[in-house]
PALOZA-493902 format. One record per residue: x negated, y, z negated of N, C-alpha, C in turn; chain. Coordinates in nm, 4 decimals, padded with zeros to 6 digits. Layout:
! residues N
r n.X:X n.Y:Y n.Z:Z ca.X:X ca.Y:Y ca.Z:Z c.X:X c.Y:Y c.Z:Z cadena:A
...
This chain:
! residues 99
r n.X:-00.0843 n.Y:-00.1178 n.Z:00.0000 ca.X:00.0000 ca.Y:00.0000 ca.Z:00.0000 c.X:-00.0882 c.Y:00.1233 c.Z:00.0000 cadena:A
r n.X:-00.0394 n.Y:00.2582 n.Z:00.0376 ca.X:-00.1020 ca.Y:00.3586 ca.Z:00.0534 c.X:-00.0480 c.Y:00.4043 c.Z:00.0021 cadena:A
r n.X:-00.1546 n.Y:00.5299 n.Z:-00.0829 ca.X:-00.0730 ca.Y:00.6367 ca.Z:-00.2035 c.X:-00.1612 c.Y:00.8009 c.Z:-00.1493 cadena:A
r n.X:-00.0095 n.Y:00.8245 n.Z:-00.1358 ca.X:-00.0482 ca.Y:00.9651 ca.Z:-00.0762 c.X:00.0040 c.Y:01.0651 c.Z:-00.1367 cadena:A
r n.X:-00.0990 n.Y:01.1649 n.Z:-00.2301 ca.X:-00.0877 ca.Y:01.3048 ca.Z:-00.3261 c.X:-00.0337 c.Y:01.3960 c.Z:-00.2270 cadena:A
r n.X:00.1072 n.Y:01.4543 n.Z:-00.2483 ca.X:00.1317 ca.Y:01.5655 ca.Z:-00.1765 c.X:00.1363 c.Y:01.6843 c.Z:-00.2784 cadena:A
r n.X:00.1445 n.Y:01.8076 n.Z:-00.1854 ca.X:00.1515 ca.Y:01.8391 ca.Z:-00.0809 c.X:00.0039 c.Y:01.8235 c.Z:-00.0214 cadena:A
r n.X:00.0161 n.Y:01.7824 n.Z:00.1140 ca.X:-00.0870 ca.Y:01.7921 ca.Z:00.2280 c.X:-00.1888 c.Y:01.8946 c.Z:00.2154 cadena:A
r n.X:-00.1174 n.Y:02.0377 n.Z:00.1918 ca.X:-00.1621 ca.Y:02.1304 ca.Z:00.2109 c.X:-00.2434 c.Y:02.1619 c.Z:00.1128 cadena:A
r n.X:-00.2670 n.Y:02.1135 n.Z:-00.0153 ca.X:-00.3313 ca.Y:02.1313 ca.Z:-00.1173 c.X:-00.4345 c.Y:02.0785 c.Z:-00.1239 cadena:A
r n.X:-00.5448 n.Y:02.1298 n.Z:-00.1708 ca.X:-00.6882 ca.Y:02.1512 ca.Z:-00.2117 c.X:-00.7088 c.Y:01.9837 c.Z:-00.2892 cadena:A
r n.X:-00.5866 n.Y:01.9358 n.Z:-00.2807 ca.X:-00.6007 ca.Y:01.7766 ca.Z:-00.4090 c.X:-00.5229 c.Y:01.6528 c.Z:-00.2822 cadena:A
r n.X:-00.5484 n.Y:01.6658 n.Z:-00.1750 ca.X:-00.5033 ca.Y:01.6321 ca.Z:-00.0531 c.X:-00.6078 c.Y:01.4962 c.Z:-00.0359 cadena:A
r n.X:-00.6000 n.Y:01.3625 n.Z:-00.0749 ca.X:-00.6447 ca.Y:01.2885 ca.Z:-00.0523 c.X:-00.5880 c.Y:01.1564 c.Z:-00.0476 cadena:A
r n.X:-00.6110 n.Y:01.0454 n.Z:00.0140 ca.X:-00.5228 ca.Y:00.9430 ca.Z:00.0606 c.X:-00.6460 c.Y:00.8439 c.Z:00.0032 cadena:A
r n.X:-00.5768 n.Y:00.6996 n.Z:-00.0435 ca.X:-00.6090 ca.Y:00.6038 ca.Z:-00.0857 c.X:-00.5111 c.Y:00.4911 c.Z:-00.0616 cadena:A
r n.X:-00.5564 n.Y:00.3426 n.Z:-00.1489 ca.X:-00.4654 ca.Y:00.2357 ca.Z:-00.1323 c.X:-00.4662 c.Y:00.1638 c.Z:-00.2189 cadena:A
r n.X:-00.3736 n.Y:00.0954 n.Z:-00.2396 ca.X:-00.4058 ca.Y:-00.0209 ca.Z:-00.3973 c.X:-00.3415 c.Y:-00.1385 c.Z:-00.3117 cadena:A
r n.X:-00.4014 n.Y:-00.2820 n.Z:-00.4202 ca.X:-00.3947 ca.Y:-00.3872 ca.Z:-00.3806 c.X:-00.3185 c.Y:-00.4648 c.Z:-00.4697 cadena:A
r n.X:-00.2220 n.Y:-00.5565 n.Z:-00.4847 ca.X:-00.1704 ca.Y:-00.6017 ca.Z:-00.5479 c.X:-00.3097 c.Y:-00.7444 c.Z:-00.6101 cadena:A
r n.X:-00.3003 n.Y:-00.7286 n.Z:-00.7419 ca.X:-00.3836 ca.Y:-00.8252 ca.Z:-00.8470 c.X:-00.3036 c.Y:-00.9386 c.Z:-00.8297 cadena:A
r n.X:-00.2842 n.Y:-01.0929 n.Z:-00.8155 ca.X:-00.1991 ca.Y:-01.1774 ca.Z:-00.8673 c.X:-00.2463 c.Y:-01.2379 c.Z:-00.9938 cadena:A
r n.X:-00.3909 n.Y:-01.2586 n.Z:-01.0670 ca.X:-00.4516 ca.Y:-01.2938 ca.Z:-01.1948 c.X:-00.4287 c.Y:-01.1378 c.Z:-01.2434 cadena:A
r n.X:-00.4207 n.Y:-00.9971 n.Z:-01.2251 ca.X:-00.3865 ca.Y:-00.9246 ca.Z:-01.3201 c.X:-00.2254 c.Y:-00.8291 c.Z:-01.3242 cadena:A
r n.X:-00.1858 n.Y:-00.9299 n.Z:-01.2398 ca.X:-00.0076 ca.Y:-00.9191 ca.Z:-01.1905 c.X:00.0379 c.Y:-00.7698 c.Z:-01.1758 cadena:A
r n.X:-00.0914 n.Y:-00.6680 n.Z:-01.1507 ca.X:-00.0430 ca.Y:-00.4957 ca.Z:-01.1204 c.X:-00.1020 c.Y:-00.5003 c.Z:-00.9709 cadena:A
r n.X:-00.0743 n.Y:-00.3708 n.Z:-00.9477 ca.X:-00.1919 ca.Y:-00.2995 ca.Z:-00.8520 c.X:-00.2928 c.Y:-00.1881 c.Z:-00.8953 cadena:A
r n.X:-00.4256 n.Y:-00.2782 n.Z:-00.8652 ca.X:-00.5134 ca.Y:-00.1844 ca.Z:-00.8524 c.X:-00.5859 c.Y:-00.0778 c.Z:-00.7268 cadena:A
r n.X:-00.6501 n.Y:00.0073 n.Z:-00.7905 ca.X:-00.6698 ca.Y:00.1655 ca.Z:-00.7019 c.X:-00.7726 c.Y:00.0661 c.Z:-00.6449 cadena:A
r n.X:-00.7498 n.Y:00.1153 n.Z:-00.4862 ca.X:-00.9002 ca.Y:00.0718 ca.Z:-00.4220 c.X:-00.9465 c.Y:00.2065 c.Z:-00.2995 cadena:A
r n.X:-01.0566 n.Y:00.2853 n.Z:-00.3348 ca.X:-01.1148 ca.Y:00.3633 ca.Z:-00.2195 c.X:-01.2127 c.Y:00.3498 c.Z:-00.1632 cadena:A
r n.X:-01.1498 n.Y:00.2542 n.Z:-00.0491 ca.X:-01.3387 ca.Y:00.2398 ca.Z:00.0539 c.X:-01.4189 c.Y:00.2990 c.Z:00.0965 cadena:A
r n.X:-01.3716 n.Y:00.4581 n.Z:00.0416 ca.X:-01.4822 ca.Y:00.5691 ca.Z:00.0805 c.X:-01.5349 c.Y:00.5564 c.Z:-00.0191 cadena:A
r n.X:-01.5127 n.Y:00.5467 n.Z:-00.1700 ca.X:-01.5694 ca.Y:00.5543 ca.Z:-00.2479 c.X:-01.6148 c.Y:00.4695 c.Z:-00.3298 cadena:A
r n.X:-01.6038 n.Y:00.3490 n.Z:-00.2407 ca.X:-01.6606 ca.Y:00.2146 ca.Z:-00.2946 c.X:-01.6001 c.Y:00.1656 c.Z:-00.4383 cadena:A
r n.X:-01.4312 n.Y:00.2023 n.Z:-00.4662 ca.X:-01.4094 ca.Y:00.2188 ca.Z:-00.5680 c.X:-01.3127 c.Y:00.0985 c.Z:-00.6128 cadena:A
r n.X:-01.2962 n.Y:-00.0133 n.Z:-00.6819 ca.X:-01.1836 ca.Y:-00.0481 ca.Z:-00.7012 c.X:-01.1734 c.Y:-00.0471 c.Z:-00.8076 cadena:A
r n.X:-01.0266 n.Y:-00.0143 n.Z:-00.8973 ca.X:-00.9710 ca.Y:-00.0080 ca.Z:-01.0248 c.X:-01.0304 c.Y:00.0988 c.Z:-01.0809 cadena:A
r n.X:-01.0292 n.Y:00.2302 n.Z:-01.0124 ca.X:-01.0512 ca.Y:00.3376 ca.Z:-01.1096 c.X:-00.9702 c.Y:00.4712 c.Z:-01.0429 cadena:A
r n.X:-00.8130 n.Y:00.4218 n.Z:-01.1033 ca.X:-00.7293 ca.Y:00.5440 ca.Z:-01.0832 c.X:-00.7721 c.Y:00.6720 c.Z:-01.1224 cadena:A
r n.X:-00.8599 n.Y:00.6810 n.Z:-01.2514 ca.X:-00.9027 ca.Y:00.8460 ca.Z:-01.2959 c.X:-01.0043 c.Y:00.9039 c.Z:-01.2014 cadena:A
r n.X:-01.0611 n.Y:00.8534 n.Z:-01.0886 ca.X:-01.1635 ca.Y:00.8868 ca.Z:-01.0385 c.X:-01.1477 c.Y:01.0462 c.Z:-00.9892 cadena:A
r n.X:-00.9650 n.Y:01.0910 n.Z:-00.9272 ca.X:-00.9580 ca.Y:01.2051 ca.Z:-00.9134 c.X:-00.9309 c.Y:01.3403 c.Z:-00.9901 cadena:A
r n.X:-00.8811 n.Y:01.2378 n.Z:-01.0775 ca.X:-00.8219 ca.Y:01.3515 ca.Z:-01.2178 c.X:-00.9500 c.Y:01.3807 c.Z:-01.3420 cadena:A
r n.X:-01.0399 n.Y:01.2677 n.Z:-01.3500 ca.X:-01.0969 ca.Y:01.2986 ca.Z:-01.4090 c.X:-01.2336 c.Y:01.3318 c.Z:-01.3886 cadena:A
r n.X:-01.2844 n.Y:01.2181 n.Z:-01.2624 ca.X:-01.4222 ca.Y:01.2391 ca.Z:-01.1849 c.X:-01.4784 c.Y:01.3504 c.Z:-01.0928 cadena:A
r n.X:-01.3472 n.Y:01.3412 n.Z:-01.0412 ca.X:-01.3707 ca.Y:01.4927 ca.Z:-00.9794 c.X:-01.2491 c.Y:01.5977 c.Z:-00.9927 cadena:A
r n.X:-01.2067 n.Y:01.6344 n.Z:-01.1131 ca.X:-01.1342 ca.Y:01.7205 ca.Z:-01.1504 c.X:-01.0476 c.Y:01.7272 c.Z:-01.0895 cadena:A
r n.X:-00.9834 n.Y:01.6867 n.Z:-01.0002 ca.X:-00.8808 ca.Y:01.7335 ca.Z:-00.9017 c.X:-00.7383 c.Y:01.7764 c.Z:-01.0139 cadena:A
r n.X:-00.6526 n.Y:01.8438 n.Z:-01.0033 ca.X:-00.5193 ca.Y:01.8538 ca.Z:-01.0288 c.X:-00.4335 c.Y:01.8557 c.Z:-00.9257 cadena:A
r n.X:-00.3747 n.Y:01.7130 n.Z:-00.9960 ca.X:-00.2823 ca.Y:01.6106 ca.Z:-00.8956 c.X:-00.1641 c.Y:01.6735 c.Z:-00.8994 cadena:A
r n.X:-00.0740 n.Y:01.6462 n.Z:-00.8094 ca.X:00.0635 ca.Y:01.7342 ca.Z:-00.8649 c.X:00.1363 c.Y:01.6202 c.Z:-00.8220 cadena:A
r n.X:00.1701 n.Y:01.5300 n.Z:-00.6550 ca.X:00.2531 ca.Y:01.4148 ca.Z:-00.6574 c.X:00.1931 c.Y:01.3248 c.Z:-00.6049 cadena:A
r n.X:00.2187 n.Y:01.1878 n.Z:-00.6274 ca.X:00.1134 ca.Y:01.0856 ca.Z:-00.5717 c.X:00.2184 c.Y:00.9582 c.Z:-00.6014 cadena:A
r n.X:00.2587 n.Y:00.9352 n.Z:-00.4866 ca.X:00.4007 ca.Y:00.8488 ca.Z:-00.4011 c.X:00.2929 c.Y:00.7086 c.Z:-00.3380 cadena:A
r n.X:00.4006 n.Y:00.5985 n.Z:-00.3598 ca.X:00.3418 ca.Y:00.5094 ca.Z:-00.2745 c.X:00.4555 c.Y:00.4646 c.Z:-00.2638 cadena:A
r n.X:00.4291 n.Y:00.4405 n.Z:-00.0803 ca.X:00.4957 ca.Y:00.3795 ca.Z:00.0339 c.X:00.4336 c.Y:00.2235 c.Z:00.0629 cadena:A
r n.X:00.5558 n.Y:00.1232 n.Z:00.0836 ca.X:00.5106 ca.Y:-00.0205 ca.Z:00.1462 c.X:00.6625 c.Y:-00.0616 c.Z:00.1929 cadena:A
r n.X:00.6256 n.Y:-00.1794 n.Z:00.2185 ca.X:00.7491 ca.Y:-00.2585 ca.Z:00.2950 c.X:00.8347 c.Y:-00.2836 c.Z:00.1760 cadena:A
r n.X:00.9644 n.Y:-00.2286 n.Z:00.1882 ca.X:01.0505 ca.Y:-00.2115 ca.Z:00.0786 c.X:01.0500 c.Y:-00.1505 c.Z:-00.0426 cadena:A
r n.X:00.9364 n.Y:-00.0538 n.Z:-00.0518 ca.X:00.8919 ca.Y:00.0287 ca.Z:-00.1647 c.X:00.8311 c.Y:00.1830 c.Z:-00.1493 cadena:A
r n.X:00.8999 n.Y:00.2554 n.Z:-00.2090 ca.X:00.8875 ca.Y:00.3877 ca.Z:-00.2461 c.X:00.8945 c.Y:00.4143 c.Z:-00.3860 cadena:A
r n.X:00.7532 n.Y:00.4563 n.Z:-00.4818 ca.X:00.7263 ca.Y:00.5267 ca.Z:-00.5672 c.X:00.6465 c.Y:00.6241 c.Z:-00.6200 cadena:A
r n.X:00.7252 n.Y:00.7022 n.Z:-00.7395 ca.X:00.6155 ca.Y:00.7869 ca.Z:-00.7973 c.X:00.5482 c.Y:00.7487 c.Z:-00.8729 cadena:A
r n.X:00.4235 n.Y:00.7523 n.Z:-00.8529 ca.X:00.3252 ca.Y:00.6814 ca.Z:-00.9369 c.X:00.1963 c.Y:00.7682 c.Z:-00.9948 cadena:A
r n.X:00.2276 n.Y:00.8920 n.Z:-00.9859 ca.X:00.1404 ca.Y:00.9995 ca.Z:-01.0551 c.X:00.0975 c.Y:00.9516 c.Z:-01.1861 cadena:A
r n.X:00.1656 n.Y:00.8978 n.Z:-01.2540 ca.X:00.1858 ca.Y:00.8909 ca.Z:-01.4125 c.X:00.0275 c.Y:00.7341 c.Z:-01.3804 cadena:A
r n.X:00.0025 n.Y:00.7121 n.Z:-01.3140 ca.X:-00.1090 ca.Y:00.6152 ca.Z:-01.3052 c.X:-00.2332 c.Y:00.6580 c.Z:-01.2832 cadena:A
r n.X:-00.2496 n.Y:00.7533 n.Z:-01.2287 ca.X:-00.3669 ca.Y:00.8537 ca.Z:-01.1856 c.X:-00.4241 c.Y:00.9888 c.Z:-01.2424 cadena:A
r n.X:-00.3195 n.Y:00.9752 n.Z:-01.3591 ca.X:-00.3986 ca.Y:01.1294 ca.Z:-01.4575 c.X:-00.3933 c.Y:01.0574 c.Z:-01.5693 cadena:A
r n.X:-00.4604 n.Y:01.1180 n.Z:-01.6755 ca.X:-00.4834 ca.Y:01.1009 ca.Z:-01.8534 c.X:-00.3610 c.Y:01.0939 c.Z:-01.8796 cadena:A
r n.X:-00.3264 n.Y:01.0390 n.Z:-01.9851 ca.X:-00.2111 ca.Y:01.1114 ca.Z:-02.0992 c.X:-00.2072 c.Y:01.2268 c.Z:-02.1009 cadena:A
r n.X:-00.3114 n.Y:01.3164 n.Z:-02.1489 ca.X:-00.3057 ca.Y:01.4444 ca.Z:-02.2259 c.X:-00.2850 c.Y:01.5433 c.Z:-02.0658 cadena:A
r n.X:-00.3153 n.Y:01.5095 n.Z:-01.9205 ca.X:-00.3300 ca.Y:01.5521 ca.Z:-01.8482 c.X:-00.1564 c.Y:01.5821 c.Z:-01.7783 cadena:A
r n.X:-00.0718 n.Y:01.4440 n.Z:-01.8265 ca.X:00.0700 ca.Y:01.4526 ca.Z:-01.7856 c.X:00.1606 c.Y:01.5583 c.Z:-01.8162 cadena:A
r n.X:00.1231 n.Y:01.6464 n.Z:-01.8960 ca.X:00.2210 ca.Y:01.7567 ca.Z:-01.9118 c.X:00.1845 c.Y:01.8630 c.Z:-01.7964 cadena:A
r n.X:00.0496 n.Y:01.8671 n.Z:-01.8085 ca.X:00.0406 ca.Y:02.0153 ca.Z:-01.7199 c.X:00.0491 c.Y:01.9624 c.Z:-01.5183 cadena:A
r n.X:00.0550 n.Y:01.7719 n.Z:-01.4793 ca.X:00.1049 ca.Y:01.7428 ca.Z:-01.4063 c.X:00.2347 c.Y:01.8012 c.Z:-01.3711 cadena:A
r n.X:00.3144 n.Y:01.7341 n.Z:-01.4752 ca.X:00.4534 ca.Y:01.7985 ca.Z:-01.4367 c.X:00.4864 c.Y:01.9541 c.Z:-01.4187 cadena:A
r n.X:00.4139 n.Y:02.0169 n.Z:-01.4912 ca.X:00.4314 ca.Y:02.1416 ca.Z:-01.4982 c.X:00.4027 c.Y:02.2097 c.Z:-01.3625 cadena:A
r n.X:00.3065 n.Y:02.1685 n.Z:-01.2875 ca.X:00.2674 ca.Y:02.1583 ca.Z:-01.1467 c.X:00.4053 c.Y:02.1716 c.Z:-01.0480 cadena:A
r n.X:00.4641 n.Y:02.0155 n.Z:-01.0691 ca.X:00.5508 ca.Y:01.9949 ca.Z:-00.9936 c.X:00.6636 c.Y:02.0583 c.Z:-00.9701 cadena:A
r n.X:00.6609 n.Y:02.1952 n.Z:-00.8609 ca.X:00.7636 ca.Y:02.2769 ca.Z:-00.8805 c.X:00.8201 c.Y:02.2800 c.Z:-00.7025 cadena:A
r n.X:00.7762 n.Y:02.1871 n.Z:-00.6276 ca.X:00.8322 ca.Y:02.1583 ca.Z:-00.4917 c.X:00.9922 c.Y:02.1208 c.Z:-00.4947 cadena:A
r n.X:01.0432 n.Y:02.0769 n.Z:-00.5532 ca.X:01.1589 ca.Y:02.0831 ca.Z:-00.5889 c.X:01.1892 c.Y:01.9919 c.Z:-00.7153 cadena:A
r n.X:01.3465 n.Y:01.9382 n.Z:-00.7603 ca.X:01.3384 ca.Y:01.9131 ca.Z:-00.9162 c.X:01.2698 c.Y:01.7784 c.Z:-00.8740 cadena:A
r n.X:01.2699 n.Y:01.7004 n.Z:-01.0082 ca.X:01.2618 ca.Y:01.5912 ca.Z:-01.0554 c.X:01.3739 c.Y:01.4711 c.Z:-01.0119 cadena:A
r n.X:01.5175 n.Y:01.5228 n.Z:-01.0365 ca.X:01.5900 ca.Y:01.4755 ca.Z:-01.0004 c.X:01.6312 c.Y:01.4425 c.Z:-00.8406 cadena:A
r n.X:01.5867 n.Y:01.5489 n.Z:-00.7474 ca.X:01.5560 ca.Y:01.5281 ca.Z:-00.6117 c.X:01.4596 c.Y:01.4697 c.Z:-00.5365 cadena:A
r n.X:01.3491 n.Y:01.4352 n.Z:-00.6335 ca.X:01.2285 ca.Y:01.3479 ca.Z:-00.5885 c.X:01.3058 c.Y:01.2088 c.Z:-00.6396 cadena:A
r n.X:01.3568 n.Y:01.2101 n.Z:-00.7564 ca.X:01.3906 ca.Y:01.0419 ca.Z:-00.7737 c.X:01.5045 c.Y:00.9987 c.Z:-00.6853 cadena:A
r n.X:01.6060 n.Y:01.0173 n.Z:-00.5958 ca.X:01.7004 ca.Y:01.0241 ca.Z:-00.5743 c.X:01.6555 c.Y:01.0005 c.Z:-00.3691 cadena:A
r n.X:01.5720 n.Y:01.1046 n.Z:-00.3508 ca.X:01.5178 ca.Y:01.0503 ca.Z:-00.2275 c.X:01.4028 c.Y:00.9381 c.Z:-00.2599 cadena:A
r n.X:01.3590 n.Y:00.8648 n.Z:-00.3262 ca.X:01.2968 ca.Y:00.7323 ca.Z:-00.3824 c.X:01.3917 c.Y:00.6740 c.Z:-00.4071 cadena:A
r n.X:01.4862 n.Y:00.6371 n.Z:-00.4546 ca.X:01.5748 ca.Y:00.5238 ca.Z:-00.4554 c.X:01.6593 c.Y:00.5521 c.Z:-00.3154 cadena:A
r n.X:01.6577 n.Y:00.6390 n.Z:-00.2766 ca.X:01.6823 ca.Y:00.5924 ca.Z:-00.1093 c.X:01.6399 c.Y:00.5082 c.Z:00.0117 cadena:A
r n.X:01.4796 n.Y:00.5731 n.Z:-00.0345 ca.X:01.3871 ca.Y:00.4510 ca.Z:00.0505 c.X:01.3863 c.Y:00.3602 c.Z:00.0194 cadena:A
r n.X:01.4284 n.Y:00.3248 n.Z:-00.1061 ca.X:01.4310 ca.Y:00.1819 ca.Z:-00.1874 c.X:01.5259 c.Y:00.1129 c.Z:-00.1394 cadena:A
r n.X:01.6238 n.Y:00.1575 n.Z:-00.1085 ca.X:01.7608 ca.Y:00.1118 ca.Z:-00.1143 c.X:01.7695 c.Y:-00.0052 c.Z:00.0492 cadena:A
């Protein structure tokens, strides 16, 4: 699957992919640019980025999955970010694609 931080237009504009684990039954972050697997903080914390949305798309799946790619302490001022439209309109077009 591919997880793509929007908006595009932002300075935190980077694309990645995760792989489904079956011995650790999640998905882990994998970036072949960065020779990286299983290290979701690499943008939030390695290279500072402030993430604002970070969606993953697959065959029968649409989610928000921000809440995997920043700190704890980092999730408030995430959301606080997120002012592209509500909360309730991001979940609502996600259970659409779901659907």
């Amino acid at each position: 699957l591919t997880r793509l931080p929007l908006p595009q237009t932002s300075p935190t504009a980077d694309v990645w992919t995760e792989v489904w684990s079956e011995p650790l039954g999640r998905w882990l972050h994998a970036d072949p640019c960065e020779n990286k697997l299983d290290a979701p903080l690499l943008y939030c914390e390695g290279w500072k980025k402030q993430l604002n949305y970070i969606f993953a798309f697959g065959p029968g799946e649409a989610a928000d999955v921000h809440h995997r790619y920043v700190t704890e302490e980092a999730l408030g001022a995430v959301r606080g970010r997120r002012t592209l439209c509500s909360e309730a309109y991001v979940q609502a077009r996600l259970e659409a694609l779901d659907a």
